[in-house]
N, C-alpha and C positions, 0 to 999 in steps of 0.2 A: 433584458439588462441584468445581468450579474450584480449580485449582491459586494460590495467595497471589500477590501482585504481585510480590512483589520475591524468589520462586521461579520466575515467570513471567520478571522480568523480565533474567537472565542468558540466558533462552533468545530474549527479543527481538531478541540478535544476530545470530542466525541471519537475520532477514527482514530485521531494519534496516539492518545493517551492508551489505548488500548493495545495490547501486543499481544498477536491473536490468534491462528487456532490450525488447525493441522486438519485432515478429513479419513474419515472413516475407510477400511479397506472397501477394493471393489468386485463386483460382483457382474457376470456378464452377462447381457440383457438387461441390469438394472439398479436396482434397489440402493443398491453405494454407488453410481456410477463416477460421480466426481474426483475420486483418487486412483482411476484408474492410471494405470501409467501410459505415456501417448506412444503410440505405436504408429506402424507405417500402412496400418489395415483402413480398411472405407470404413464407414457406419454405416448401419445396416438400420434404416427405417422402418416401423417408429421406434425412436429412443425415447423409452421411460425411465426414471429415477427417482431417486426422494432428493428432495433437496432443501434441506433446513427443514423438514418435518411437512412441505409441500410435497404430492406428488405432480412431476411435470411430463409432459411428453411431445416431442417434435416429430412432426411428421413428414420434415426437408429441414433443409437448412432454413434460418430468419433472413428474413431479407429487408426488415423493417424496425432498424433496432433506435430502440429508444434506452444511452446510460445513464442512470439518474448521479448527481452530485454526490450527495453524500461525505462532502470534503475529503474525497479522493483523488486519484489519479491513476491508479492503478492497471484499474478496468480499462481505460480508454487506450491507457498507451499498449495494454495488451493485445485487444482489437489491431491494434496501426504494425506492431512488429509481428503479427499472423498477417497480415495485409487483406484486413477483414474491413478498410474504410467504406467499400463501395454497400457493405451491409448497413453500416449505419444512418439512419433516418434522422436522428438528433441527439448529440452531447454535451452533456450540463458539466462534463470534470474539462477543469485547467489548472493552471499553475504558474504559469508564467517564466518558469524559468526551471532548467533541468542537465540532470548528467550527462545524458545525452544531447550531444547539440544541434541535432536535426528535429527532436521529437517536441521542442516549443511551437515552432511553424506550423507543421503536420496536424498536431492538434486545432488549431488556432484554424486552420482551413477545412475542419468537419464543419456541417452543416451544424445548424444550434434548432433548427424548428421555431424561431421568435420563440421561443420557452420565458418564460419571468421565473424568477424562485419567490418563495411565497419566504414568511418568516424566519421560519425554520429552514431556508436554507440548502431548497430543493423545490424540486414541478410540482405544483398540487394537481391532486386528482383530477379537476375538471379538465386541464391543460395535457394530463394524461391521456385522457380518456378520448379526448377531441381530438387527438394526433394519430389515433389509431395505428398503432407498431403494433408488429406481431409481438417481439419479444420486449422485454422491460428489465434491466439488469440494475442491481442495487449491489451495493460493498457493501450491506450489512444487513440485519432483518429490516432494523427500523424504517429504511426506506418506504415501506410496506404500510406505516402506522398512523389510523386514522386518528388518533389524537392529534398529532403533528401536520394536518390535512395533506395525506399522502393517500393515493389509492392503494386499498387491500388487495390480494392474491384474489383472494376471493373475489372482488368487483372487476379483477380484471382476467379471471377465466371464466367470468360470465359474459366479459364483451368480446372473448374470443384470444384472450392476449395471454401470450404464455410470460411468466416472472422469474427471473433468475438472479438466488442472491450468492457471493464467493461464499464458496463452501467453509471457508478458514475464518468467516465470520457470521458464523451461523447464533452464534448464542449473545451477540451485540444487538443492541434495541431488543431482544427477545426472553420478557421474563419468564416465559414457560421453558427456557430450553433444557438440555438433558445436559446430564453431566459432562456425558463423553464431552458434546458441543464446548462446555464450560473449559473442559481441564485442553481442549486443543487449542481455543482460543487463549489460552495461557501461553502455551506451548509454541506460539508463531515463528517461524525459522523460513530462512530463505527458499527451504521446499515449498511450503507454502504458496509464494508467489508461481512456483512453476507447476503446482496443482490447478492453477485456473488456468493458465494456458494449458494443460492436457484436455481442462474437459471443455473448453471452447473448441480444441482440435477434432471433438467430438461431438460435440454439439452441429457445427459450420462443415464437419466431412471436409475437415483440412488437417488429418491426423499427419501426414505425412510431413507438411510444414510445419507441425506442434511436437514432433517428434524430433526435427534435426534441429528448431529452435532451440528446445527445451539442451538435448545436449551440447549446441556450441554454447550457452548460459554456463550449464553445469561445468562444463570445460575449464572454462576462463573459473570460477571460482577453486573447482577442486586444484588448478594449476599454480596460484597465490598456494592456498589450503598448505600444498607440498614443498612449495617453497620456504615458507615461514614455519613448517613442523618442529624442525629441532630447533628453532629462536625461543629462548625467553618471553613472553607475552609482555607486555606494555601497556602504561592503564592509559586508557582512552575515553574522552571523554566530546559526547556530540552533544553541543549546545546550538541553538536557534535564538537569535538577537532579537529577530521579527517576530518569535511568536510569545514574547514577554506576557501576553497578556492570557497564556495557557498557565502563569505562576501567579498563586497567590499574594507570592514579596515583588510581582514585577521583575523577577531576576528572567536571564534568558531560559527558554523549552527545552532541557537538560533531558534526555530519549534516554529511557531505561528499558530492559525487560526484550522479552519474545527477539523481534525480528533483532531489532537494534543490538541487541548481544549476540545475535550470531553474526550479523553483519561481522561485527568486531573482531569474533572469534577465526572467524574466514580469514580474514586479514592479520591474521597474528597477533591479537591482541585481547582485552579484558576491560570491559566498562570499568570506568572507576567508578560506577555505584551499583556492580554486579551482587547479585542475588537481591534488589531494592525493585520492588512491584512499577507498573505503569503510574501509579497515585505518584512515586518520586517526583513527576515534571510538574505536578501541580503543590506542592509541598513544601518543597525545597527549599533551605532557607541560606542565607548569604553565607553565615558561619558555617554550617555545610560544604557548600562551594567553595569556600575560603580553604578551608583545612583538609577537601580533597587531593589524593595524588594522582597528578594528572603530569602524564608524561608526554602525553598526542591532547592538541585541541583538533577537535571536527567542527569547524564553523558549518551550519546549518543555511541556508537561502530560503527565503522565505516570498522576495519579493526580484523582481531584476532589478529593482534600482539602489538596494543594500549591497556593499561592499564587502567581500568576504576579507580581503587584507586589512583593511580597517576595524571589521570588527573584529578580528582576531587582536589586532594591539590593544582596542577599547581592555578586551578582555584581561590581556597580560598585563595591562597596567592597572587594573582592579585588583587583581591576585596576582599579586608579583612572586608569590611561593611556590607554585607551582612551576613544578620542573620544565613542564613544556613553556611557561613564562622566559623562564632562563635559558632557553635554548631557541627560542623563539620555532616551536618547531607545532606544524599547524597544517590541514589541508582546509580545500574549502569542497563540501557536496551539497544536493539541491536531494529531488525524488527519490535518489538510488538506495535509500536506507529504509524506505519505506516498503508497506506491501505493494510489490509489485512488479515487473518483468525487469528493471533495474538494476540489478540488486549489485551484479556483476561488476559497474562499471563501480560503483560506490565501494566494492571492496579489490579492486584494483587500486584507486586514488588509495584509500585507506593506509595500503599495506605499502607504500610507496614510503610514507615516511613515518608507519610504525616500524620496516625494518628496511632504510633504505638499501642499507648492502646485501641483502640476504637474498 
């Protein structure tokens, strides 16, 4: 049984709040292999790598994949558009509701393993360890942290189980990490998301479907990119109704930083609280929001049963000075702004009525 949304949803800051991290060059045979770029070549067994300052190594593809929560979604929907489901053994990420309108269901019909989440908000260890997967995939270190009664790397390549955390979140939950890890995890941009599908395509020796993926993705964004080049930017602003309780004043989950600005930027446009850290969404105060220029609202989804046209008006009649108020001009996105194989359709919708004619 899944932990309730809005118990879920205080722990969402942990992944959201954060905008996060890029991967190091790669290296053939190994050592970086996570940024390699996806190619149409096999993998050549065993693959070694470091990965978050683990070293890991697959000796075939996983056939027994366990993805932990981690108030993600990323991961999973990445597995499902590699059409990696039949690998999966059990999936703790959901959401409920998304850009894509096939990818609710899909997930929704992975296997779960009776998994429970313990406090925090994920499988503990013993629940790990009893399901025995080869592989065990985490969005972040912390996944990993036995304070938070999570099994370590360590306890679980001693029972034989290899651990894989996204490379672009290596220095989250991780207070020993290095800087590189620290300044890419700053750095998070919509490559990003298509650095983990390369190295899944590498990982699963499904380079060939990680590589044509990867480009019709990049397509569809650099094709917005070129369309909106010579337009004036537009300030934009992505607010979340549902996830209020990520604000200190209770005001809506206001998405600054990393992915969320390039989202924007892809789409022809400029956060209206551009160059303001991840801390904005939890900070933020009314007069803030009040006296922002915002020309685009991006209503956020948090649950299916919130109304993206509604809470777009809630909004405009709060701050009735804002430009996009007086124009009543607003889209609605769910997953697609997040880390994760999405990204695409969110700055499709986006750039739709940051430059309608363009």
């Amino acid at each position: 049984m899944r932990p309730s949304r809005t118990r879920r949803a205080s722990a969402v800051a942990l992944v959201l709040l954060a905008a996060a991290c890029g991967t190091p060059p790669a290296e053939t045979g190994g050592e970086a292999a996570t940024a390699a770029p996806a190619s149409a070549g096999r993998t050549v067994y065993p693959l070694t790598f470091d990965n978050c300052g683990t070293r890991v190594t697959f000796r075939r593809p996983p056939q027994r994949v366990l993805i932990l929560n981690g108030t993600s979604v990323g991961e999973v929907e990445s597995f499902l558009l590699l059409g990696l489901e039949r690998s999966i053994l059990a999936n703790a990420q959901s959401y409920g509701v998304s850009d894509d309108p096939t990818m609710t269901a899909r997930i929704k019909a992975l296997p779960t393993g009776g998994l429970t989440m313990n406090k925090n908000f994920d499988v503990p260890a013993e629940q790990v360890l009893k399901l025995k997967p080869d592989l065990v995939v985490s969005t972040w270190s912390g996944g990993f942290d036995p304070a938070r009664g999570f099994a370590t790397r360590e306890q679980l390549a001693a029972a034989g189980i290899t651990s894989l955390v996204n490379p672009v979140n290596c220095a989250m939950g991780k207070p020993q990490a290095t800087e590189q890890d620290k300044r890419a995890y700053r750095n998070q941009s919509i490559n990003s998301s298509l650095e983990f599908l390369s190295l899944l395509g590498r990982v699963f020796d499904v380079q060939r479907k990680a590589f044509d993926l990867i480009g019709r993705l990049r397509a569809r964004v650099e094709s917005v990119r070129a369309r909106v080049a010579a337009l004036p930017p537009r300030k934009v602003l992505i607010a979340y109704p549902g996830m209020a309780m990520m604000n200190a004043n209770g005001l809506p989950a206001v998405m600054t930083g990393g992915i969320y600005d390039d989202v924007i930027r892809a789409a022809g446009g400029v956060n209206a609280f551009a160059g303001q850290t991840a801390d904005m969404t939890r900070t933020l105060n009314r007069e803030q929001l009040a006296t922002a220029q915002v020309d685009v609202l991006v209503v956020g989804l948090f649950t299916p049963e919130e109304n993206g046209a509604e809470a777009a008006a809630k909004l405009f009649a709060a701050y009735p000075h804002w430009a996009a108020a007086r124009s009543r001009t607003y889209t609605v996105v769910s997953d697609g702004v997040y880390l994760g194989p999405l990204n695409a359709w969110a700055v499709e919708k986006i750039s739709k009525v940051v430059h309608p004619g363009g």
